[in-house]
N, C-alpha and C positions, 0 to 999 in steps of 0.2 A: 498783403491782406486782401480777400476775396471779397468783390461788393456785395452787399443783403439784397436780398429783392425781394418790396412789400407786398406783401398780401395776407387778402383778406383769411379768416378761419373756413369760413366756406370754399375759396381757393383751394386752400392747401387740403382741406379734405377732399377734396375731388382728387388734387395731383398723388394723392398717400392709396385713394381707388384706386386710379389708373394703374400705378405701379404692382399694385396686390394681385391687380388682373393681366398683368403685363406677365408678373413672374408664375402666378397660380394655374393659369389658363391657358395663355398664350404660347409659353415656353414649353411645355408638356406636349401641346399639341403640334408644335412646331416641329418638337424631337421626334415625336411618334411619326410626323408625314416624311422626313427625312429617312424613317429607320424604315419604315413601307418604300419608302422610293426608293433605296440601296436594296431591298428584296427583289428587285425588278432586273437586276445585275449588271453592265455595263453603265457605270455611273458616268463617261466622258460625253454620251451622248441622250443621257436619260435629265427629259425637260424638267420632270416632279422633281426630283432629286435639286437642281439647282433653284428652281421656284422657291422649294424649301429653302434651300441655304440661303438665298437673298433674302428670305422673309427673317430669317433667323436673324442677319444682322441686323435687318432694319429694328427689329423685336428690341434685340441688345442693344443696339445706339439707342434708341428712346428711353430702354433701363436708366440705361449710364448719365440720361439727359436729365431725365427725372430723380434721381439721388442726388445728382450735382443741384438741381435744382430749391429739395426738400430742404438738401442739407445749407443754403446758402438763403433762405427762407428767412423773414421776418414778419410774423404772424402779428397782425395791427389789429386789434379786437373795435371794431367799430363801436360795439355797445357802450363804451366808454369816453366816444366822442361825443361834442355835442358844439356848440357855437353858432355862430349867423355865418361866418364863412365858410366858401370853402374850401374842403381838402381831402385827401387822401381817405376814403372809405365814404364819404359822401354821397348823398342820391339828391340831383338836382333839376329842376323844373324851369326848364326852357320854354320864351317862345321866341319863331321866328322874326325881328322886327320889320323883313319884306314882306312877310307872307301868313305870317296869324298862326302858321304851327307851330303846337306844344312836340314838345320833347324833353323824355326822362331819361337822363343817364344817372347809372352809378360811377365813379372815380374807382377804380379796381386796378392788383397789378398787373404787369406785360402779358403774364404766362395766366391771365384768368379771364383778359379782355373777350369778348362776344357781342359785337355792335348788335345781331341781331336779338338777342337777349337787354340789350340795353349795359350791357357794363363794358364803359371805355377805360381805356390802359390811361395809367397815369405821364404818361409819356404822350397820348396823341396830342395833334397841336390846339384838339379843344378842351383836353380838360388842361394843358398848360394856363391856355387860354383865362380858364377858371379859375384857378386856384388862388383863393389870396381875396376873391372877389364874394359878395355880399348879396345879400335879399336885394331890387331895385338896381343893380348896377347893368349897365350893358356891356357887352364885351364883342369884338370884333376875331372872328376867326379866319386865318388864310386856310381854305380849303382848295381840295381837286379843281371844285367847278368854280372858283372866285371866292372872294371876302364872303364872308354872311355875318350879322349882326345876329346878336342874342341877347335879352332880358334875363335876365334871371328872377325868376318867379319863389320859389322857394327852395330850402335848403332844409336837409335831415341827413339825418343818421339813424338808419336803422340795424 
């Protein structure tokens, strides 16, 4: 049996985009620079012509990555959560206990993470870290650069 992997409704709609634009857009135009670059004649030594064809698989491996993905999908409607802990679809209000910085992550899944958006995979070692953990608690994370401590400040679900 195949594992699920959670996420959120706004995940999966972006990944059900991507694919729409992967096969709508991308695949058409791919065919078309392909079918221009075999117009050029001697395909063994003609660059466009293979440009294209590596773009083509690359194209179709991310198809094939993205259906495996949709379909192996477990869509966790956040609006339905609620609690003082947290978990999995949660948006949580850190601050640093060395250093006085706040930080907001949401808990999101693998294939929806974007540290620089604020939404961490529920797999990195800080929302592990998190999970299970409450308004007032502190939590100790092994990162890159050393431990860092964290408060947790508040906990939602939106």
């Amino acid at each position: 049996m195949m594992e699920k992997i959670p996420m959120t409704a706004e995940g999966h709609t972006a990944l059900e985009a991507e694919l729409k634009r992967l096969k709508s857009e991308e695949r058409p135009r791919i065919i078309q620079a392909i079918s221009d670059a075999r117009a050029h004649g001697d395909l063994s030594e003609n660059a466009e012509y293979h440009a294209a064809k590596e773009a083509q698989g690359l194209n179709e491996a991310r198809i094939a990555e993205l259906e495996e993905s949709i379909g192996r999908s477990e869509v966790i409607d956040i609006s339905k959560l609620s609690g003082d802990s947290v978990k999995f679809g949660a948006t949580v209000l850190l601050v640093d206990e060395d250093t006085d910085e706040k930080k907001t992550y949401r808990i999101v899944g693998d294939l929806e993470a974007d540290v620089k958006t604020g939404k961490i995979s529920i797999s990195s070692p800080i929302a592990r870290a998190l999970i299970g953990k409450s308004v007032g608690d502190s939590v100790e994370v092994a990162a890159p650069g050393g431990a860092r401590a964290y408060e947790i400040l508040k906990v939602k679900f939106v």
